[in-house]
Each structure stands twice: as C-alpha cells, then as structure tokens.
C-alpha positions in Angstrom: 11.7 28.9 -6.7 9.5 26.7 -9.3 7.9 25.0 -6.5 6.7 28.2 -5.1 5.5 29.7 -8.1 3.4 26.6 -7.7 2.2 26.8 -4.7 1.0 30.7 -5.0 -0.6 29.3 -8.6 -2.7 26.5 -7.0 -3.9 29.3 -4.3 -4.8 31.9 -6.6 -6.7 29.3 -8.5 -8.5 28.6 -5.7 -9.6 32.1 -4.9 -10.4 32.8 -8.0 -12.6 29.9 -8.4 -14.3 30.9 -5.0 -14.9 34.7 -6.6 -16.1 33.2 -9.4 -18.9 31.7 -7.2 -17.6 28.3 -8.7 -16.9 26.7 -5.1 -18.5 27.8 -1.7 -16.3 29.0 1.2 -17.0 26.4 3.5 -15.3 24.1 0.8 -12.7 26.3 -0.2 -10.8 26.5 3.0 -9.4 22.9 3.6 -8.2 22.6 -0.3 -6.9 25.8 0.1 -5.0 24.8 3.8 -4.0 21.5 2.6 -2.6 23.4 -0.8 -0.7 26.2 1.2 0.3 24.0 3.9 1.8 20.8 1.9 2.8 23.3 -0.6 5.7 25.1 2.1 5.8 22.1 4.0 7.6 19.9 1.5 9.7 22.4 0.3 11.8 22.2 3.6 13.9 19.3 2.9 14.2 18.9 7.0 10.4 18.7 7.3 10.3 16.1 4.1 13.6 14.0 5.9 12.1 13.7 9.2 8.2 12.6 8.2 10.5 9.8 6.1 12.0 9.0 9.2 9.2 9.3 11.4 6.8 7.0 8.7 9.7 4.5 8.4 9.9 5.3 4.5 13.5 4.9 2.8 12.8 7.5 0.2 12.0 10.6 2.1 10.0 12.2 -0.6 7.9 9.9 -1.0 6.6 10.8 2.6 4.7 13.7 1.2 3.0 11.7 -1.3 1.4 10.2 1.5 0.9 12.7 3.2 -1.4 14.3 0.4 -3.1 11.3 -0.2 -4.2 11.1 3.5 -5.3 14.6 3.4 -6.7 14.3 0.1 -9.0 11.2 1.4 -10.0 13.1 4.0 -11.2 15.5 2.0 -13.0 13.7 -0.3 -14.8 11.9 3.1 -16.1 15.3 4.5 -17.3 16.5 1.5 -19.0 13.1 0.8 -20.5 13.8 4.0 -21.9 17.2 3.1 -23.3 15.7 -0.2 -25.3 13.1 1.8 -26.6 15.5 4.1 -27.9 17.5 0.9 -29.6 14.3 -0.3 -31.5 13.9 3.0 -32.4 17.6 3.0 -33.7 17.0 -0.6 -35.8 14.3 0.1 -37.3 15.4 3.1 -38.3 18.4 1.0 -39.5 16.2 -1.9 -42.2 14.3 0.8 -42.7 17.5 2.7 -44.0 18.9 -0.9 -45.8 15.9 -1.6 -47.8 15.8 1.4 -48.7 19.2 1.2 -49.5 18.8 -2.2 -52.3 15.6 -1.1 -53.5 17.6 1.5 -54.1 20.0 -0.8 -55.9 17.9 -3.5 -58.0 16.4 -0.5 -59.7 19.7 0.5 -60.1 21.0 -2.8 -61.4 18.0 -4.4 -62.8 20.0 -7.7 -59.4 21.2 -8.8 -58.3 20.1 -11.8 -55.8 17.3 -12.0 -52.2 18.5 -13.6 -51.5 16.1 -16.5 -52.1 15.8 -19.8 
C-alpha cells in the first residue's frame, strides 16, 4: 500500500510543479509516464520476476533498477537535446541582433555611441 502512496505522491508532485508553472508540459509528460509507469509496474512481483529473467539478473528486483536508470538516461538525453537546441536558437538571435544593430549604426552614422 506504501509503495502506492508513493507512486500517487511522486505524480501529484509533478502536477503541481507543472501548475505552479515550475516545469513546461512538453517536459512533464515522460517524468510523469516513466513515474506512473515504473511506479505500477514494479509493484507486480510477476512483472519484476520475469524482466529478471528476461535481463538474466539473479536478483529480480534489481531488474527495475535498471530499468529506471535506462529510462532515466534517456531522459536526461532528450532533454539535453532540447537545451542545445535553445542554445542555437539563442545565438542565432544574439548575431541576428547584432547585425541589425551594425546595420543600424552604418546608416545612422551621427547617433551616439552607447557606452560610458
């Protein structure tokens, strides 16, 4: 019963933190999968017997331990992947600005300088 209480903690954590405007949707929804998912998953001892067998492991539990690490490198990947695609964004932006901004100084060539 403990490990459910769990389970239905760790989710409403997670929606609360996305009402809260703390994390975005887009990278709510696999925490919140891999929570709800693991989370009834290993609490079937079948489900936790047969991944041991299946992954060769002697102690069946430790099966899931794996299993969350895989999923929570994955994670970790995707979102690495979103953050680098901000950084590119960002920079573009930054020499977009930039440019503009010489442009800018070229055709008005009395403005004043910014700077001390």
């Amino acid at each position: 019963m403990t490990h459910f209480l769990i389970v239905l903690a760790l989710a409403v954590l997670l929606v609360t933190l996305v009402r809260l405007r703390l994390i975005q949707v887009d990278l709510f929804f696999p925490w919140f999968v891999a929570v709800v998912v693991l989370g009834l998953a290993s609490s079937q001892p079948a489900f936790v017997n047969w991944l041991g067998a299946k992954l060769g492991i002697l102690y069946p539990p430790i099966a899931v331990v794996f299993l969350v690490i895989f999923l929570l490198v994955g994670i970790i990947v995707t979102l690495t992947i979103s953050v680098t695609r901000l950084r590119g964004r960002q920079a573009a932006m930054a020499r977009r600005i930039a440019a503009l901004e010489l442009d800018w100084q070229e055709r008005t060539p009395d403005a004043p300088a910014d700077g001390p």
